[in-house]
C-alpha positions in Angstrom: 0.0 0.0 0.0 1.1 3.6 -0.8 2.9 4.8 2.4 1.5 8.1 1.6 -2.1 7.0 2.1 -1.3 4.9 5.1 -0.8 8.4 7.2 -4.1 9.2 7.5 -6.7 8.6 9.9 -9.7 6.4 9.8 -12.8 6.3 11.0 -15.3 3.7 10.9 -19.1 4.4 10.6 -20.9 7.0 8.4 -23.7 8.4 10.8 -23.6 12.0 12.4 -20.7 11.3 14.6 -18.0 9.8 11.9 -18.7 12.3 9.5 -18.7 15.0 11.9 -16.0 13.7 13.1 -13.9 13.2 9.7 -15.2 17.1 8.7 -13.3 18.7 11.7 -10.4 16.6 10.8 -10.4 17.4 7.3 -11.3 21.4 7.7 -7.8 21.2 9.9 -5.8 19.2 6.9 -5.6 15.8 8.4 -6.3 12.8 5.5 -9.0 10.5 6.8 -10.8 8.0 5.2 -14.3 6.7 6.5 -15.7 3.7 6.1 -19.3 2.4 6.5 -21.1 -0.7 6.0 -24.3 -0.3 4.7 -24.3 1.1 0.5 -25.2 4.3 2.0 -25.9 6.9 4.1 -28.5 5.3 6.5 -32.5 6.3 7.3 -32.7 6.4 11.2 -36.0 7.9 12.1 -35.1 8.1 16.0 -32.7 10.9 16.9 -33.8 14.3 15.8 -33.6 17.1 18.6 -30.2 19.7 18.9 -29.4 21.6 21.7 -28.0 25.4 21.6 -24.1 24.3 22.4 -24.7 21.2 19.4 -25.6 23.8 17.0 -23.1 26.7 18.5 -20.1 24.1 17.6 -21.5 23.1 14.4 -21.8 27.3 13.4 -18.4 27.4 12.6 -18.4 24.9 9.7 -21.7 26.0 8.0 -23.5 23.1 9.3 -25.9 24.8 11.4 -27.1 27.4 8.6 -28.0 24.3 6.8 -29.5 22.4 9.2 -31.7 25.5 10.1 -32.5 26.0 6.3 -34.8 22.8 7.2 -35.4 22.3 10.3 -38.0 23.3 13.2 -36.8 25.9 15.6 -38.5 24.9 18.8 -38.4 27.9 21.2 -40.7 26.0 24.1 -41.3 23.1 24.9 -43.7 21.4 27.8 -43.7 18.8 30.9 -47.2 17.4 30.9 -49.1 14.8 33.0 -51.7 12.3 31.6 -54.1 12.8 34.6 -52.9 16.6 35.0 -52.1 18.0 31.7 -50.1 20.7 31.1 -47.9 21.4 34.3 -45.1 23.9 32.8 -44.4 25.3 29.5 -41.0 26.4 29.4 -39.4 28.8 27.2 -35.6 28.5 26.4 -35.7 32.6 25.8 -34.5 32.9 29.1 -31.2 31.6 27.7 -30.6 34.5 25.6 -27.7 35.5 27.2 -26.0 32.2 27.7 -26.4 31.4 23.9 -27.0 32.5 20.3 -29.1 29.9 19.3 -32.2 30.3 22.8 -34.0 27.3 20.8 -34.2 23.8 20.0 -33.8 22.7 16.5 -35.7 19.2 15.5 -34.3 17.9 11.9 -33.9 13.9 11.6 -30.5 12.9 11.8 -31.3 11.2 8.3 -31.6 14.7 7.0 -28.4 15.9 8.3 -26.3 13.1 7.4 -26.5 13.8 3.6 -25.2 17.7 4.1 -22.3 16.5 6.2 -21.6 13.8 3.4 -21.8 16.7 0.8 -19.4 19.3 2.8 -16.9 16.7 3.7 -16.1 15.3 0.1 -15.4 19.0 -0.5 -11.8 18.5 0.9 -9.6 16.2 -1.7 -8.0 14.7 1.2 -11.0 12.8 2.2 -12.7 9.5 0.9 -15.9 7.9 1.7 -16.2 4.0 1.3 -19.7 2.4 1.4 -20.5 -0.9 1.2 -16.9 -1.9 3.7 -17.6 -3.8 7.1 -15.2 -3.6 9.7 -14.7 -6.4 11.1 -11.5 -6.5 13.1 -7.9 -4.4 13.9 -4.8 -4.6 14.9 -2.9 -1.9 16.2 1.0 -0.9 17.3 3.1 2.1 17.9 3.1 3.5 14.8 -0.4 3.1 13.3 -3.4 1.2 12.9 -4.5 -1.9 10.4 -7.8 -2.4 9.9 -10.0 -5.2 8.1 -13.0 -4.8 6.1 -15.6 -6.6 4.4 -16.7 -5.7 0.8 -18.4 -7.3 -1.9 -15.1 -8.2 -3.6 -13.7 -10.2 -0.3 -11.7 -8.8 2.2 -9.4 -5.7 2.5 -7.0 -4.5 4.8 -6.9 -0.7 5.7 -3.9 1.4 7.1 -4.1 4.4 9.4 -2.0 6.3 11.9 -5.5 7.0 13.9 -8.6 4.7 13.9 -12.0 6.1 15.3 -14.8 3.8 16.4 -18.2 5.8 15.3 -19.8 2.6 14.5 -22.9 2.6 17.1 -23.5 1.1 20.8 -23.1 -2.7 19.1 -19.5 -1.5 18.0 -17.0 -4.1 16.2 -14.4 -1.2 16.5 -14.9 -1.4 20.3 -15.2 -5.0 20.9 -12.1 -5.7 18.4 -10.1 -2.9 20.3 -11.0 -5.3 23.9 -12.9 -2.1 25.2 -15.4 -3.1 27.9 -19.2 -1.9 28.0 -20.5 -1.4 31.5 -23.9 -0.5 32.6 -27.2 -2.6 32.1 -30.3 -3.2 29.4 -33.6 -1.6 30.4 -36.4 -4.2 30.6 -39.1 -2.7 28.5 -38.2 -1.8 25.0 -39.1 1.6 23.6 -41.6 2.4 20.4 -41.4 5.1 17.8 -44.3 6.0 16.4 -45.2 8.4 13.5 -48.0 10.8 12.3 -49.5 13.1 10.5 -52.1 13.9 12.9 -51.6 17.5 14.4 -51.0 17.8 17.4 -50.5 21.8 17.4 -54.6 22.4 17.9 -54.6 20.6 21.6 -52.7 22.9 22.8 -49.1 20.7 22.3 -45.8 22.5 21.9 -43.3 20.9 19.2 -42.2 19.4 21.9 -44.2 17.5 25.0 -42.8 15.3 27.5 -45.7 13.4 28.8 -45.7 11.6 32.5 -48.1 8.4 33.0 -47.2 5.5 35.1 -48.1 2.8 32.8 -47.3 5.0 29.5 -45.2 7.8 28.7 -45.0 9.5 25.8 -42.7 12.5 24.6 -44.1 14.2 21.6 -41.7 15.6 18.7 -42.9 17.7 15.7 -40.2 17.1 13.0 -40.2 18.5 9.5 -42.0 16.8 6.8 -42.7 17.2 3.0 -45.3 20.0 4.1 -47.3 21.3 7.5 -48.1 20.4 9.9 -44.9 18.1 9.8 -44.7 15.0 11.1 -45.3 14.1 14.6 -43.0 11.8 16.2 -43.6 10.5 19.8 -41.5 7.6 22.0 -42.9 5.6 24.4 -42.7 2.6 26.4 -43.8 -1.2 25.0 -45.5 -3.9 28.1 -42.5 -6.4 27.9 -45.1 -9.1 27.6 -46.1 -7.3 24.0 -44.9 -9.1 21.0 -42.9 -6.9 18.3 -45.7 -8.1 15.5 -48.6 -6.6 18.1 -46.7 -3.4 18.8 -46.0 -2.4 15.2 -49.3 -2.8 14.6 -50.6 0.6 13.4 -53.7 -0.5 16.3 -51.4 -0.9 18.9 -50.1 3.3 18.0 -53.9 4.0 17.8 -54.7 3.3 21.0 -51.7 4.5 23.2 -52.3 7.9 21.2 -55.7 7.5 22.2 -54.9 6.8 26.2 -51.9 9.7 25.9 -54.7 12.0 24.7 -57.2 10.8 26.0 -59.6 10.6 22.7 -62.5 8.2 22.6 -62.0 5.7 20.0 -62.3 5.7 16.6 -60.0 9.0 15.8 -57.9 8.4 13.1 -54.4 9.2 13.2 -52.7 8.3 9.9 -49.5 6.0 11.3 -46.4 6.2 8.8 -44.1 5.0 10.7 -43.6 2.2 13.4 -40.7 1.0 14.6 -39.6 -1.1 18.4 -36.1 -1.0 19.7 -34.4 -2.3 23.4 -32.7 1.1 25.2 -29.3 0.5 27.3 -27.8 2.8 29.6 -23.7 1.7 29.3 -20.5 3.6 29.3 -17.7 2.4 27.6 -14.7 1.4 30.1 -11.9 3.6 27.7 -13.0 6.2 25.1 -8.8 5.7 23.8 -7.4 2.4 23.9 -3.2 3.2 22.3 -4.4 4.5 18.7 -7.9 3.5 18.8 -10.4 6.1 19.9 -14.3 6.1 20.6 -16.9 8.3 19.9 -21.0 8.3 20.0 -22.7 5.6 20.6 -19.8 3.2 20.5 -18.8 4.8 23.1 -21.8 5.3 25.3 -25.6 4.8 25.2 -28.8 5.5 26.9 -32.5 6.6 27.3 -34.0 9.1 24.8 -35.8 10.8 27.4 -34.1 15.1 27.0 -32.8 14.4 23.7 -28.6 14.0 25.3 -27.4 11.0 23.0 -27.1 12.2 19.5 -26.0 15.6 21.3 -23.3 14.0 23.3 -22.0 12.1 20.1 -21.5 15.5 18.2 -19.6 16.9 21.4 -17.2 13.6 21.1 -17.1 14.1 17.3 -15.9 17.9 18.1 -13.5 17.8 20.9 -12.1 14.5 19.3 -11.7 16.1 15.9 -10.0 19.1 17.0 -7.2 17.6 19.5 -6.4 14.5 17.3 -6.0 17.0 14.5 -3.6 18.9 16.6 -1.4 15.2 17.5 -1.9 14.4 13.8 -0.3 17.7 12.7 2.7 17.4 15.5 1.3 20.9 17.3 0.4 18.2 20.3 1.6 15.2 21.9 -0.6 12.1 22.1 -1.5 12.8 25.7 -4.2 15.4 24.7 -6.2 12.8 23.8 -6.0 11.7 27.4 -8.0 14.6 28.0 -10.6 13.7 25.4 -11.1 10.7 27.1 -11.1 12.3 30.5 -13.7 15.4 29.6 -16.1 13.5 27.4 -16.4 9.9 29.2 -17.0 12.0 32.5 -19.4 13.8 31.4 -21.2 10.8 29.7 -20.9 9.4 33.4 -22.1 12.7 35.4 -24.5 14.2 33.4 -26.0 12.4 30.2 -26.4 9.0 32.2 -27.4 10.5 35.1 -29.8 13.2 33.6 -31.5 10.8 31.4 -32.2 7.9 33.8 -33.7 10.7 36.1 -35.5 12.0 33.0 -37.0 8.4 32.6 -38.1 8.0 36.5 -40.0 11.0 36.3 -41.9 10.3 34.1 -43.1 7.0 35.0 -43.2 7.4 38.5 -46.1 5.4 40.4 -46.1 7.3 43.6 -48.9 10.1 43.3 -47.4 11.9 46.2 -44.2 11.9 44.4 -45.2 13.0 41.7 -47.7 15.9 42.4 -44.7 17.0 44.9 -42.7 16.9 41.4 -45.4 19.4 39.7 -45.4 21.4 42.2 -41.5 21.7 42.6 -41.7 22.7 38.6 -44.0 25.0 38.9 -42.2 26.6 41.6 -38.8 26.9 39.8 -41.0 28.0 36.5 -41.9 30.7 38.4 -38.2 32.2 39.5 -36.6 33.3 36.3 -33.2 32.0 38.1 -34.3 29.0 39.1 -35.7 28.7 35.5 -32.3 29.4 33.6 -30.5 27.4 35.9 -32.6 24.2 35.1 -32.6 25.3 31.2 -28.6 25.0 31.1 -29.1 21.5 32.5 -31.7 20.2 30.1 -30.4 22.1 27.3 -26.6 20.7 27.7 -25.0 24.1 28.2 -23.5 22.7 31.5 -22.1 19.6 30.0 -19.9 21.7 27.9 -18.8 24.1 30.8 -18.1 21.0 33.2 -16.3 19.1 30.3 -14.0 21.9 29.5 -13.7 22.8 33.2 -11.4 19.6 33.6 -7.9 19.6 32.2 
C-alpha cells in the first residue's frame, strides 16, 4: 500500500458522529478515510432534537445554517401529566444571554447526514467508502490496520488513527478489547409516527408526557409540508410481541390513552418502529491509537434528547485535539483529555440526567409525583431558578463542566 495513504486517519461508521467527526479533521488538513457498512448513508428515524451548544459548535463549519434551512426551531417546549395536563411550558428565551441559538432545533438525523456527506467530500483529502464492514484491527506504535468486508472479499486498511463511530453494538470497540458497563432496560421503547396535528390541543413541538403505565414525549419534525410530522416515544408492556406493537392499532390506541380521545379518531401512522434502550458507558474512550466516539462509546434513554448531542460533542473535541497530534502541534497525551472530559461527562451528566428523566416520568407514587409538579411550577416561576434548570436540560452545562477539567 502507498505509504503516503497509510498516514491518515480512519474512522469507521458513516452516521452524524463519523462524518462529523472526519469534517473537523479534514477542515484542519488531516487525511482521513471513513468507512461504513451499509451502501449508503443510512434512514434512522429516531434521533432528531439539537441543543443550543450542538448547534453553537457546528456554526463554525456552515452546518448549522444548513440544518436551520430545514429544520424546526423549537423555542418551548412542555412537561405534561396524563391525569394533569399541562404542568409547565418552558421557554428557552430565558437563555438569551448564555447562547446565540435560545432554541431547539428538531431535523432527523437522516436529514443531516447527507449535508455532512456533501461538505466533507469538498476536501480532496477525504474519501468515503460504502459498502466496507469492519470487522477487526490490529494496532501498534506506529499506526493502525484495519479489516474490512466488501463485496469483492476482504481488505486491509492502514491508518495512523482509527476512530470507532460505529454505534453502541460496535466491532471497532469490541475488536479494540474495550469493555461496555452499565445494564439493558427491561421494557423496550416504540417510535411512532403521524400526521395527525397535534398543534390544535394545545401541544408545543415538543411535549414530554408523564403516566405511570405509558409515557410519551411528543416531537414535531419536519416533513414534506405542514403540519410536519409528529414523532412520539414511548414505552412497549414487555409481555407485547414486536408483530402486536408495530401494529398501526397498537399506535392508535396508546395515542388514544396519551390523549385521552374516545375511540375511533384516526391518526394516519407512517411510521412504526420497536427497539431495546441500554444505559452503558464504555470502560476507555482511547485504547493506544484506537479512539471512541458516540454511541460506540456510550448509550442511553431518549428521554431530554442528550445521545445524539453528546455524540456530536465527542465528534468535536475528538476532531480538533487529534488533528492537533496528527499535525505534530500536540503530543498524544491530549487525547488523554478527550477521554477524561467527554467519558466523564457521559458518566455525570448524560447517564445521570436521562435515567432521572425516565423516572420522572413514569413514577407510580402520586405523592411523588404531584410534589414533582409542584416543585416545577415553583422553579417556572423564578426566572433564576428557571435558567439554571434550562442549562441542565439544554446541555450548556455539560460543555462548561467538560472543558472545566484539564
Amino acid at each position: 500500500m502507498n505509504a503516503k495513504k497509510e498516514n491518515r486517519v480512519i474512522v469507521v461508521g458513516a452516521g452524524p458522529v463519523g462524518l462529523l467527526c472526519a469534517l473537523e479533521l479534514a477542515r484542519r488538513n488531516v487525511p482521513v478515510l471513513v468507512i461504513e457498512s451499509e451502501p449508503g448513508t443510512t434512514l434512522d428515524l429516531r434521533a432528531g432534537t439539537f441543543h443550543p451548544p450542538t448547534l453553537e459548535m457546528l456554526q463554525e463549519s456552515g452546518v448549522t445554517d444548513a440544518m436551520m434551512a430545514i429544520g424546526i426551531r423549537v423555542p418551548r417546549w412542555q412537561s405534561r401529566d396524563r391525569e394533569y395536563g399541562l404542568i409547565v411550558e418552558w421557554d428557552l428565551a430565558a437563555l438569551e444571554k448564555d447562547t446565540p441559538f435560545p432554541f431547539r432545533l428538531h431535523l432527523e438525523q437522516h436529514r443531516l447526514t447527507p449535508i455532512l456527506l456533501e461538505m466533507l467530500l469538498k476536501h480532496p483529502h477525504a474519501e468515503v467508502r460504502f459498502g466496507h464492514e469492519f470487522i477487526s484491527l490490529v494496532q501498534d506504535a506506529d499506526g493502525v490496520t484495519a479489516t474490512a468486508k466488501t463485496a469483492h472479499g476482504e481488505v486491509q486498511l492502514k491508518g495512523s488513527w482509527l476512530v470507532g463511530a460505529d454505534g453502541g453494538r460496535s466491532p471497532v470497540r469490541k475488536s479494540a478489547d474495550i469493555g461496555f458497563g452499565g445494564y439493558t432496560w427491561p421494557e423496550r421503547y416504540s417510535v411512532i409516527s403521524t400526521t395527525y396535528d397535534f398543534a390544535p390541543l394545545g401541544y408545543a413541538d415538543n411535549a414530554y408526557i408523564s403516566d405511570p403505565e405509558q409515557w410519551i414525549a411528543f416531537f414535531r419534525m419536519p416533513d414534506k409540508g405542514p403540519p410536519g410530522l409528529w414523532r412520539m416515544t414511548l414505552p412497549v408492556p414487555q409481555e407485547l410481541p414486536d408483530e402486536q406493537v408495530l401494529d398501526p392499532a397498537f399506535a392508535t390506541a396508546a395515542i388514544d390513552r396519551a390523549l385521552q380521545k374516545p375511540a375511533g379518531t384516526v391518526y394516519p401512522i407512517v411510521h412504526q418502529s420497536v427497539y431495546r434502550v441500554h444505559q452503558r458507558v464504555a470502560d476507555q474512550f482511547r485504547a493506544g491509537r484506537v479512539l471512541l466516539a458516540g454511541d460506540s462509546a456510550h448509550v442511553n434513554n431518549p428521554l431530554g434528547g442528550f445521545g445524539l448531542n453528546s455524540g456530536i460533542h465527542d465528534a468535536m473535541n475528538l476532531g480538533e485535539k487529534l488533528a492537533r497530534v496528527f499535525n505534530g502541534e500536540a503530543t498524544a497525551d491530549l487525547l488523554d483529555l478527550y477521554e477524561r472530559q467527554r467519558r466523564t461527562v457521559a458518566n455525570e451528566y448524560v447517564q445521570t440526567v436521562s435515567v432521572k428523566n425516565k423516572q420522572n416520568l413514569e413514577e407510580k407514587d402520586l405523592e411523588t409525583r404531584l410534589k414533582r409538579f409542584a416543585d416545577l411550577r415553583d422553579i417556572a416561576a423564578d426566572p433564576q431558578k428557571t435558567r439554571e434548570y434550562l442549562l441542565i436540560s439544554s446541555m450548556i452545562n455539560s460543555i462548561k463542566r467538560a472543558n472545566a477539567i484539564q
